[in-house]
C-alpha positions in Angstrom: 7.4 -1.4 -13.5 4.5 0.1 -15.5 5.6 2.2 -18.3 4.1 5.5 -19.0 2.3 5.4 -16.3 1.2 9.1 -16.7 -0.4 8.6 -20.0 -4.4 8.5 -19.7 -4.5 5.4 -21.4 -1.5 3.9 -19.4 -3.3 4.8 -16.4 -6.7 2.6 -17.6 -4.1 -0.3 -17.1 -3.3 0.4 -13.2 -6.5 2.5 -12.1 -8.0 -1.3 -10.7 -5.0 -1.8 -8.9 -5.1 2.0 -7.1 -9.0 1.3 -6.2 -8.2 -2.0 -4.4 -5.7 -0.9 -2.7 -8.1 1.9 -1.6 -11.1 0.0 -0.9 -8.7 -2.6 1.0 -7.3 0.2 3.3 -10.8 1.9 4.2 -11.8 -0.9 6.8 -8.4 -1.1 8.5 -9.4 2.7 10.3 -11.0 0.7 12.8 -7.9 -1.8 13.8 -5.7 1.5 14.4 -5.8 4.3 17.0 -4.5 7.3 14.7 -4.3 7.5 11.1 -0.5 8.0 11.2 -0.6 4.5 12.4 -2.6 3.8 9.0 -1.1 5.8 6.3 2.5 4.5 5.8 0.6 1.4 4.9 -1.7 2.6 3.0 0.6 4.9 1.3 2.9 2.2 0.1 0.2 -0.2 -1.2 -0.9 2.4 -3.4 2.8 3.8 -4.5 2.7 0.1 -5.7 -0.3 -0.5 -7.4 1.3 2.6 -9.1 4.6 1.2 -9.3 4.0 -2.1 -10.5 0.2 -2.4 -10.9 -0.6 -4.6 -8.3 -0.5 -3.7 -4.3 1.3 -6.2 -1.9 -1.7 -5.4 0.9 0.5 -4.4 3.9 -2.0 -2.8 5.1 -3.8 -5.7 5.7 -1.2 -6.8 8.4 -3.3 -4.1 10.8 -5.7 -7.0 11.4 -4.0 -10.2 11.8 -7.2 -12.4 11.5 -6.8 -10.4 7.8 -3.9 -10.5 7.1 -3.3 -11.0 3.5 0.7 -9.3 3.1 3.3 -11.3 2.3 6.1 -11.7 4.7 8.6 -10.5 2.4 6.5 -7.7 1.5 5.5 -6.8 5.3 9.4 -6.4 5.6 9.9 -4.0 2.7 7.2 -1.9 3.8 8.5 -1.7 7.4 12.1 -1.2 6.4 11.3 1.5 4.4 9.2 3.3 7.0 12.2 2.7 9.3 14.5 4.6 7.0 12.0 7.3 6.1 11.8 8.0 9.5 15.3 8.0 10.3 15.6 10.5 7.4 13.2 12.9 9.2 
């Protein structure tokens, strides 16, 4: 986990991490038909470039010919939007 994240020069440490993770969701708009289809990816390969400074590209898994997410990490992501949504 980062530690004190919210500290400007903390934040120098992740801020690569949160632009990747950004530039590497961009594209995918054009492998899904609504962005709600997009943004639970999207949104949890940034809460972990946050999190722990680097993003597990789930996003990626949008276009399987590149697809760069880790199984594991694919299944994380899809449990917890599962349970998210079973929240309401």
């Amino acid at each position: 986990m980062q530690k004190d994240m919210f500290t400007p020069q903390a934040a120098e440490k992740y801020l690569d991490a949160i632009n990747q993770a950004a530039r590497t969701a961009v594209p995918m708009v054009e492998h899904v038909k609504a962005f709600d289809d997009l943004a639970p990816f999207a949104a949890m390969d940034l809460f972990m470039a946050v999190a722990l400074g680097t993003s597990p590209n789930t996003v990626t898994s949008l276009d399987p010919a590149h697809n760069r997410s880790d199984p594991r990490d694919l299944k994380f992501a899809l449990d917890a939007m599962r349970s998210t949504k079973a929240i309401g």
